[in-house]
TORBAKOL-611032 format. One record per residue: residue number from 1; x, y, z of N, C-alpha, C in turn. Coordinates in nm, 4 decimals, always signed. Layout:
N
martor  n_xx  n_yy  n_zz  ca_xx  ca_yy  ca_zz  c_xx  c_yy  c_zz
NUM  X  Y  Z  X  Y  Z  X  Y  Z
...
//
This chain:
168
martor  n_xx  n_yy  n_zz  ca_xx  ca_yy  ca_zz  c_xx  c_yy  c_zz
1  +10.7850  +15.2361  -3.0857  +10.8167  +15.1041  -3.1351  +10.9445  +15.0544  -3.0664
2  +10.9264  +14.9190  -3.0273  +11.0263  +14.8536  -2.9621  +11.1275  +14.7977  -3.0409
3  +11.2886  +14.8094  -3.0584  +11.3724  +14.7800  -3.1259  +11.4807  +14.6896  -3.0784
4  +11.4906  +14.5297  -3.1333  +11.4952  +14.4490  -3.1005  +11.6584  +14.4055  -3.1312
5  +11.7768  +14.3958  -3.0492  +11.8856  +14.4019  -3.0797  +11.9339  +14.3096  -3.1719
6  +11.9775  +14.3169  -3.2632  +12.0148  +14.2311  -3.3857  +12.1284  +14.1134  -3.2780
7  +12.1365  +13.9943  -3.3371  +12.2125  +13.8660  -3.3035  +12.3392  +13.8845  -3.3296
8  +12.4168  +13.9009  -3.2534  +12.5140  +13.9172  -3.2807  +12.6135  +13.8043  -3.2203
9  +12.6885  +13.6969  -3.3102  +12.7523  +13.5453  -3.3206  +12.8740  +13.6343  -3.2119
10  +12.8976  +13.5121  -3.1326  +12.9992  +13.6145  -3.0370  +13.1601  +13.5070  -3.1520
11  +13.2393  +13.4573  -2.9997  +13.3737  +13.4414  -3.1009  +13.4507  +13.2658  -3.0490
12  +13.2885  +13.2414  -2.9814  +13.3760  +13.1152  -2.9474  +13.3090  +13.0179  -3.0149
13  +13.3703  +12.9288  -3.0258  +13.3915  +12.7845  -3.0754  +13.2649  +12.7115  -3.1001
14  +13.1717  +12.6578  -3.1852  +13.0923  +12.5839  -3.1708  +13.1167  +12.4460  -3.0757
15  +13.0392  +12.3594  -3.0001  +12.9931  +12.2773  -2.9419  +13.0384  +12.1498  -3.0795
16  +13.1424  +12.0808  -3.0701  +13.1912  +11.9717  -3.1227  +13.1527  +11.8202  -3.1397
17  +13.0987  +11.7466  -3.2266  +13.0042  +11.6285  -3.2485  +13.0784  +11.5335  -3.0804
18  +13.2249  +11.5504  -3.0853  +13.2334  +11.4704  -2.9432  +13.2140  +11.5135  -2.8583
19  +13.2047  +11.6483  -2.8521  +13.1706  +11.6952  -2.7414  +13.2945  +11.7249  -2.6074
20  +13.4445  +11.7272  -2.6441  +13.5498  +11.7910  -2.6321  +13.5656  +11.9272  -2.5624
21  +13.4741  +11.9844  -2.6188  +13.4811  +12.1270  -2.5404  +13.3646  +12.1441  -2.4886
22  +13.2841  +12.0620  -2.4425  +13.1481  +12.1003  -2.3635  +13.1589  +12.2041  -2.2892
23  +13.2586  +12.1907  -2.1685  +13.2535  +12.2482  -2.0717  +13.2964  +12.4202  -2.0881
24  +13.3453  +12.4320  -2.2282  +13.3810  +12.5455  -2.2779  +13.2772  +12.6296  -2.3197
25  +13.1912  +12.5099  -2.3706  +13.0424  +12.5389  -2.4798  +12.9416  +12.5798  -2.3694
26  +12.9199  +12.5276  -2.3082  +12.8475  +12.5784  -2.2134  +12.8644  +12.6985  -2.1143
27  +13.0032  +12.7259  -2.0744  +13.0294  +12.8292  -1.9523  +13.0032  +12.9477  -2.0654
28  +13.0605  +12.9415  -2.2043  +13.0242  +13.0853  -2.3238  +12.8962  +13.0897  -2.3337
29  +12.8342  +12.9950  -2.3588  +12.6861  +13.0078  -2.3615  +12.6063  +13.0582  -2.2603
30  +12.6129  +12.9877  -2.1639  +12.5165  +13.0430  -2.0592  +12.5387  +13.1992  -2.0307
31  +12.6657  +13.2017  -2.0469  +12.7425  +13.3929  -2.0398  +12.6781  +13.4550  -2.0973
32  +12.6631  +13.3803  -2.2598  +12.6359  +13.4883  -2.3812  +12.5029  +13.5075  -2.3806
33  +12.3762  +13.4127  -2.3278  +12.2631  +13.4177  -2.2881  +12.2340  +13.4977  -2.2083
34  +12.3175  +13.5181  -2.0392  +12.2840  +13.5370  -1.9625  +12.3109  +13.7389  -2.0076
35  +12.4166  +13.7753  -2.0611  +12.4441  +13.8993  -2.1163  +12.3582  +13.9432  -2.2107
36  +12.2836  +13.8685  -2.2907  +12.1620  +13.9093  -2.3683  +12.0050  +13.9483  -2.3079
37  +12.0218  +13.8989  -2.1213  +11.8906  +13.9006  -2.0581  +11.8004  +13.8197  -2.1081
38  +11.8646  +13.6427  -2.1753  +11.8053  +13.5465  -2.2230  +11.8419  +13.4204  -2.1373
39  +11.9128  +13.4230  -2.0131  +11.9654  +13.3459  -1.9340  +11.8656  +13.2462  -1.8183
40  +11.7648  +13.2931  -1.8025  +11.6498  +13.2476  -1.7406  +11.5939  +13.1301  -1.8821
41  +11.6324  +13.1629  -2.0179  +11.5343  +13.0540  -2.1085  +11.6113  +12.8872  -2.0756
42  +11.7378  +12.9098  -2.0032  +11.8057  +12.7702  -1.9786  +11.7595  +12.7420  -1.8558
43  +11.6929  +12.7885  -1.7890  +11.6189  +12.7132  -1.6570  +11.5072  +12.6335  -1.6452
44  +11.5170  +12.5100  -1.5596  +11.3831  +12.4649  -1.5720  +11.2480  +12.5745  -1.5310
45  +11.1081  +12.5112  -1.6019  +11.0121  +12.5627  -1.5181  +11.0256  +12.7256  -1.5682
46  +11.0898  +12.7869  -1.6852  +11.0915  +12.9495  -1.6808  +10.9701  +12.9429  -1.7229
47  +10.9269  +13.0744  -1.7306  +10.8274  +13.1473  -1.7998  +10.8511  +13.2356  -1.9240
48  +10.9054  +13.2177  -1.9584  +10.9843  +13.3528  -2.0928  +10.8866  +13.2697  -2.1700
49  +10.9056  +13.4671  -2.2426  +10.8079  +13.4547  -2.3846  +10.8614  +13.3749  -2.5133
50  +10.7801  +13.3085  -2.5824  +10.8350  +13.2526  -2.6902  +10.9418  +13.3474  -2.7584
51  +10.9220  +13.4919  -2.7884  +10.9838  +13.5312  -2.8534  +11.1645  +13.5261  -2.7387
52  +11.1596  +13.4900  -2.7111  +11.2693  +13.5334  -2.5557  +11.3311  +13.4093  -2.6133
53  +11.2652  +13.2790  -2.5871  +11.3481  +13.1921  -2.6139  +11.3149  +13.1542  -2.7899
54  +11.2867  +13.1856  -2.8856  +11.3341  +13.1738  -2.9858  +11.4902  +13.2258  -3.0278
55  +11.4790  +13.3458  -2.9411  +11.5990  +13.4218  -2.9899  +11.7309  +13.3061  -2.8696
56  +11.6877  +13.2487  -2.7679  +11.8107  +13.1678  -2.6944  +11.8352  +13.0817  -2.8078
57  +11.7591  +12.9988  -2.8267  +11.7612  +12.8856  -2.9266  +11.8180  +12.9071  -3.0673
58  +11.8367  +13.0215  -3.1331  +11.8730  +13.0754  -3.2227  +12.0609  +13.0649  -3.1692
59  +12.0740  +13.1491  -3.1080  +12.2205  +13.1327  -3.0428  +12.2614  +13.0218  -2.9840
60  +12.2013  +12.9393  -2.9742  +12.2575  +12.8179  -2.8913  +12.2800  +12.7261  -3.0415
61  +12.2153  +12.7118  -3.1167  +12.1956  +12.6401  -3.2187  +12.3221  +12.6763  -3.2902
62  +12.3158  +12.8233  -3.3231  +12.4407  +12.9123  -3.3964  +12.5525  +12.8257  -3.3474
63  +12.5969  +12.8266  -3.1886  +12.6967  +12.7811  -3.1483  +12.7472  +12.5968  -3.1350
64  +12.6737  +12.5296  -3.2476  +12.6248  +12.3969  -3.2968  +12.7293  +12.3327  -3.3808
65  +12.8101  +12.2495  -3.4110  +12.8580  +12.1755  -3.5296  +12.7300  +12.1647  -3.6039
66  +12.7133  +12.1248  -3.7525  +12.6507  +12.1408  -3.8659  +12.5474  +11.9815  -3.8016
67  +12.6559  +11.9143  -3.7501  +12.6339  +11.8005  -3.7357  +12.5178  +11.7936  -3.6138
68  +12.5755  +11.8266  -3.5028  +12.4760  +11.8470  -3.4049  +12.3254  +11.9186  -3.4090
69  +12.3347  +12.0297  -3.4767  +12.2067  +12.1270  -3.5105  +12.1203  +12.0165  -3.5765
70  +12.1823  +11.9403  -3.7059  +12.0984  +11.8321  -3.7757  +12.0258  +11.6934  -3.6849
71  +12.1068  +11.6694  -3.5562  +12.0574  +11.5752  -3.4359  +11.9221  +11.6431  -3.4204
72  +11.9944  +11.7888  -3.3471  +11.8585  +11.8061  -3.2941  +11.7555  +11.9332  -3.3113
73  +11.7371  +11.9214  -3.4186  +11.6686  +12.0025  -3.5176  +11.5197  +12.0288  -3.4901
74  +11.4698  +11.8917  -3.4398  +11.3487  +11.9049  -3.3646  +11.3265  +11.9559  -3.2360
75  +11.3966  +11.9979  -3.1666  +11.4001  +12.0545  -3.0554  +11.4045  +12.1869  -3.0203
76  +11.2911  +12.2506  -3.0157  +11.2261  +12.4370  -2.9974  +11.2177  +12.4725  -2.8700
77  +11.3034  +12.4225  -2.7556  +11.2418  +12.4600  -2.6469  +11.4124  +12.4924  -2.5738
78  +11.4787  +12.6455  -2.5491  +11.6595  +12.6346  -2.5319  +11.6392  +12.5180  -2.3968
79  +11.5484  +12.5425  -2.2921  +11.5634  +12.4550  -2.1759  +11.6044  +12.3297  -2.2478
80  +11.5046  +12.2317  -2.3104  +11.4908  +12.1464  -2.3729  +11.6336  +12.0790  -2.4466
81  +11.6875  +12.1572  -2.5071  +11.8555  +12.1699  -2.5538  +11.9479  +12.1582  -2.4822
82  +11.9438  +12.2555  -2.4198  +12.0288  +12.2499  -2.3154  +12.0581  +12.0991  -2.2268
83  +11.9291  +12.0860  -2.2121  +11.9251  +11.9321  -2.0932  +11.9639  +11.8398  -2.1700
84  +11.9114  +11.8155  -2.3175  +11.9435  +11.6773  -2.4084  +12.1155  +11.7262  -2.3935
85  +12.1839  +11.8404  -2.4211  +12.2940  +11.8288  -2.4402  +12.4044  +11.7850  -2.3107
86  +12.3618  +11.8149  -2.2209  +12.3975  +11.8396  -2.0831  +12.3983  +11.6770  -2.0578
87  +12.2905  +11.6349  -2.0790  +12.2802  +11.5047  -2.0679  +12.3903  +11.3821  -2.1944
88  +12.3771  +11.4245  -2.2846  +12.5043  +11.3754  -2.3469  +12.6469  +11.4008  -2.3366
89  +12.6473  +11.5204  -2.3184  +12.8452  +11.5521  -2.3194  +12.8807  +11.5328  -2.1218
90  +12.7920  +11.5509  -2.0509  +12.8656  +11.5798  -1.9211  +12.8908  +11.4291  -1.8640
91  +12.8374  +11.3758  -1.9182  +12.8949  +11.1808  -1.9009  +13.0487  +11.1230  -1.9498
92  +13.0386  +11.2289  -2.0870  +13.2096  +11.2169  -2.1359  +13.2996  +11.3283  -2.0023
93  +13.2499  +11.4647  -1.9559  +13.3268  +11.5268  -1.9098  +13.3471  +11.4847  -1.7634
94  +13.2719  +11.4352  -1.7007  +13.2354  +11.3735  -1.5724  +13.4206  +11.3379  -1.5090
95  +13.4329  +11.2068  -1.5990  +13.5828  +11.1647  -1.5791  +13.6713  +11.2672  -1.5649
96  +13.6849  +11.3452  -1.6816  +13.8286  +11.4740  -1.6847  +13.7764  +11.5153  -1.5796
97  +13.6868  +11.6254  -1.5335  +13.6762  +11.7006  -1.4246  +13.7173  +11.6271  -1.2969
98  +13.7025  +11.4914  -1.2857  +13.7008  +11.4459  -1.1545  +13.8793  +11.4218  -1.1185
99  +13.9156  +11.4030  -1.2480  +14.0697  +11.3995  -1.2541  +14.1638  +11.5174  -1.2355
100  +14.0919  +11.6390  -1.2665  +14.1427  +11.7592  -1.2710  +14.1221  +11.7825  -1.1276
101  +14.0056  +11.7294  -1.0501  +13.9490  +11.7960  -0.9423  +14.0765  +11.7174  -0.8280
102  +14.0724  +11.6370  -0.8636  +14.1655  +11.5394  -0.7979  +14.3211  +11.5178  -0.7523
103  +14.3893  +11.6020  -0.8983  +14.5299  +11.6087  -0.9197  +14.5319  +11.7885  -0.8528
104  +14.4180  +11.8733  -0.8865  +14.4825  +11.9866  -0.8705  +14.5525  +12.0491  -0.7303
105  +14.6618  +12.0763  -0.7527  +14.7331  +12.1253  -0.6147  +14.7897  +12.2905  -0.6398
106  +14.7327  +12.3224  -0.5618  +14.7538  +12.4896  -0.5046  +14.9256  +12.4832  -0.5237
107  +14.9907  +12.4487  -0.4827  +15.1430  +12.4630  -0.5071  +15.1746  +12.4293  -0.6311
108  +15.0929  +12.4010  -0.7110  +15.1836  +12.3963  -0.8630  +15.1661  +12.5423  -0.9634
109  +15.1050  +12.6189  -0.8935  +15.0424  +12.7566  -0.9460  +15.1535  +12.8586  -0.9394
110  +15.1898  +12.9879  -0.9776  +15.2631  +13.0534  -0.9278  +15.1578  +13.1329  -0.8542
111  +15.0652  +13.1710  -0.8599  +14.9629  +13.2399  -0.8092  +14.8136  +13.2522  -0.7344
112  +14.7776  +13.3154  -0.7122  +14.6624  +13.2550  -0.6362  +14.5296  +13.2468  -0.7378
113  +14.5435  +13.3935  -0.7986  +14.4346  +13.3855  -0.9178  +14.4603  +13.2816  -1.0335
114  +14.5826  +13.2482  -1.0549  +14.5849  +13.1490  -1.1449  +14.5275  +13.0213  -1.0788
115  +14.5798  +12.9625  -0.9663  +14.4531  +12.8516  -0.8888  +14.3565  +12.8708  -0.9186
116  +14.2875  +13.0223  -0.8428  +14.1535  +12.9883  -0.8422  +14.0644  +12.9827  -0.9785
117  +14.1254  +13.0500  -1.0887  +14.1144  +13.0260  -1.2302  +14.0693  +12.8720  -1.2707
118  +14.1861  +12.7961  -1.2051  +14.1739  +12.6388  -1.2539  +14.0580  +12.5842  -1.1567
119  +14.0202  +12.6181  -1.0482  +13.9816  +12.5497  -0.9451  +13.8494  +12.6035  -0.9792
120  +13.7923  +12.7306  -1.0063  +13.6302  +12.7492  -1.0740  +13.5655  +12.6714  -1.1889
121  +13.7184  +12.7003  -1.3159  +13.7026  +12.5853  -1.4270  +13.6105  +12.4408  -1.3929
122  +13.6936  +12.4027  -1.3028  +13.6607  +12.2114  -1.2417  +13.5802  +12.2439  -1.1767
123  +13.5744  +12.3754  -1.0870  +13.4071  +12.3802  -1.0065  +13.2692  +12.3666  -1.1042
124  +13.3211  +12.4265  -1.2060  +13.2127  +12.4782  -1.3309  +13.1464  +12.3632  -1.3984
125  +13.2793  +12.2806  -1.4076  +13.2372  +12.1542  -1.4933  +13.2124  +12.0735  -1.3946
126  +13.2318  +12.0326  -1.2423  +13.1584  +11.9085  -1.1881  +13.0063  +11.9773  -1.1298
127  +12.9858  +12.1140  -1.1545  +12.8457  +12.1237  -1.1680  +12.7554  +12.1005  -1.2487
128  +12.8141  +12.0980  -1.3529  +12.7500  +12.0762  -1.5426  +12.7167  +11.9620  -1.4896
129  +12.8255  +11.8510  -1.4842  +12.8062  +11.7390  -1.4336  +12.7052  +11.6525  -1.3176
130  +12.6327  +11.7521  -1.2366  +12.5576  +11.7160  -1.1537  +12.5844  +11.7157  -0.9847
131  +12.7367  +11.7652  -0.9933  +12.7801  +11.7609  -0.8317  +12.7639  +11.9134  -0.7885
132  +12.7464  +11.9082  -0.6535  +12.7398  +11.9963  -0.5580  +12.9059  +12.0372  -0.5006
133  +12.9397  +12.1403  -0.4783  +13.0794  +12.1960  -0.4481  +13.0375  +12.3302  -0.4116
134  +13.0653  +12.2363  -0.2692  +13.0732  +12.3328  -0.1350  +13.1716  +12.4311  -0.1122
135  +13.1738  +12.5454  -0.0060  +13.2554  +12.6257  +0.0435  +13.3712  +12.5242  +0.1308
136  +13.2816  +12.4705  +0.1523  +13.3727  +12.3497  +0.2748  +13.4901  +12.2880  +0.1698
137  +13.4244  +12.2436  +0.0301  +13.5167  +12.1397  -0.0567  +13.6143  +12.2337  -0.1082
138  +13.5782  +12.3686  -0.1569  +13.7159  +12.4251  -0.1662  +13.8079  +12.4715  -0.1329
139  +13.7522  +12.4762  +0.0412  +13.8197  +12.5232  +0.1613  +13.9708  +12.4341  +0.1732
140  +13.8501  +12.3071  +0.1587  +13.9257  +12.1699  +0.1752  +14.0422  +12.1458  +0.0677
141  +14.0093  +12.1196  -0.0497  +14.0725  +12.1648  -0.1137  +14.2155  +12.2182  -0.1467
142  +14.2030  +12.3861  -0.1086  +14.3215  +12.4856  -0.1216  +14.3743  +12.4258  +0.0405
143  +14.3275  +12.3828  +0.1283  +14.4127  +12.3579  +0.2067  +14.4888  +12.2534  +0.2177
144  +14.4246  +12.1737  +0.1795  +14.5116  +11.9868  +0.1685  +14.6086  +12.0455  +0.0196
145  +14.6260  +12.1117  -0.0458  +14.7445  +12.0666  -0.1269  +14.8493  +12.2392  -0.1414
146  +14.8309  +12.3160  -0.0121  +14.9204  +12.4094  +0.0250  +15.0945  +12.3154  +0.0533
147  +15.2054  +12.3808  +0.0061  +15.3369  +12.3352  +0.0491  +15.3558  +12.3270  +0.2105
148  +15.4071  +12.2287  +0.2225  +15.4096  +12.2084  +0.3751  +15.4754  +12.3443  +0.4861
149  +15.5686  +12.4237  +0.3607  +15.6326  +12.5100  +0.3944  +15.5489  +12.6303  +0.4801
150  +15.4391  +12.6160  +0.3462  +15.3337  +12.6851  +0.4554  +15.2386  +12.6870  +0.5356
151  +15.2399  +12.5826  +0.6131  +15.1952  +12.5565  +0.7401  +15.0874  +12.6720  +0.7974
152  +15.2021  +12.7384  +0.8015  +15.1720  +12.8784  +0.8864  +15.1051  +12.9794  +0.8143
153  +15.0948  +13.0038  +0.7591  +14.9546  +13.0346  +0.6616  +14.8430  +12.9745  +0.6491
154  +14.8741  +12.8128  +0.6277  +14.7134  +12.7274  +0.6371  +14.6960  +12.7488  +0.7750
155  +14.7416  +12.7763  +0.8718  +14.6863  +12.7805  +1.0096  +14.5895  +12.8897  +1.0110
156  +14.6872  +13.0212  +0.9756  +14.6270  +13.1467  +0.9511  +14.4775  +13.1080  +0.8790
157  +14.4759  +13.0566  +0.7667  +14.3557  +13.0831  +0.7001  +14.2590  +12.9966  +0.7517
158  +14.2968  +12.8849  +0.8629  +14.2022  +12.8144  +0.8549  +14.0809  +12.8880  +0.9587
159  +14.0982  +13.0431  +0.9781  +13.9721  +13.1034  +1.0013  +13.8554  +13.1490  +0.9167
160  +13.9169  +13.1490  +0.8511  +13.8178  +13.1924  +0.6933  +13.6831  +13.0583  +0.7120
161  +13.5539  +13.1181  +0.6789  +13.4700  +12.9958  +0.6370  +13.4087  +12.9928  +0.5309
162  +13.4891  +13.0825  +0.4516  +13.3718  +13.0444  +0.3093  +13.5155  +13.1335  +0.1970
163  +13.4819  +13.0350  +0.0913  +13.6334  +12.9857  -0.0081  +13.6558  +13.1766  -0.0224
164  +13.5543  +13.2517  -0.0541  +13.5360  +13.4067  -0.1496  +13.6229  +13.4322  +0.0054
165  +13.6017  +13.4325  +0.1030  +13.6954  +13.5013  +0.2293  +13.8480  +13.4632  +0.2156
166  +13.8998  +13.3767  +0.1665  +14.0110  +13.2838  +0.1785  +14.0681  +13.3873  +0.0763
167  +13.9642  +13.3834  -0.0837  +14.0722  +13.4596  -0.1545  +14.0805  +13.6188  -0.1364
168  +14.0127  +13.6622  -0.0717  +14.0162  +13.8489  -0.0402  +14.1723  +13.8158  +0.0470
//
């Protein structure tokens, strides 16, 4: 007999009627899905068994304001959820990310992992959002807002062609 791992509510935040922390709600989610081997039920076009995505939909719902679950209550399908939600909050997040994406400068960091920390964040969310972010754009990026001081380093790196080489 096959024994079916009990649900276990992880520790973040439900998904907020404004929708404020989307971009939070979603990067835990897809995690907490994708760590359950339920991460394929948020793709278009999957094949998972009902029972596969009952149990996504169960956790996605869990991670719901009272308010939101009651919106969309009719909705049994996690793909299905996912997209109605995706489609409502990433129109509010669209703006912040593009502002974050915009202001962020590599010299205001003390560190490199702390950049690239902020700079996946805004990668994360102008994908939610619908944009594409290239190796080229973060190349671009960490190099247009290096201190002039270091010159000589952006020279150095500008051999690197893909962002994961830049940070090794």
């Amino acid at each position: 007999m096959i024994q079916m791992s009990k649900f276990e509510p992880s520790d973040y935040n439900p998904l907020d009627l404004s929708g404020d922390n989307y971009r939070e709600w979603a990067m835990n989610t897809s995690i907490g899905l994708k760590s359950r081997g339920l991460g394929r039920c948020i793709i278009e076009r999957n094949d998972e068994i009902e029972n596969r995505k009952n149990r996504a939909i169960t956790i996605m719902r869990y991670h719901l304001t009272e308010n939101l679950r009651d919106q969309y209550e009719d909705v049994k399908d996690p793909y299905d959820l996912w997209m109605k939600l995706n489609s409502r909050f990433s129109i509010i997040l669209w703006p912040t990310v593009m502002n974050e994406w915009k202001f962020l400068s590599y010299q205001d960091f003390e560190s490199m992992d702390d950049y690239n920390i902020a700079l996946m964040k805004i990668t994360y969310g102008l994908e939610i959002c619908g944009e594409v972010v290239t190796d080229d754009d973060l190349l671009y990026k960490t190099y247009s807002t290096f201190n002039p001081k270091d010159l000589v380093s952006t020279h150095k790196a500008k051999k690197y062609t893909t962002y994961n080489d830049l940070l090794s």
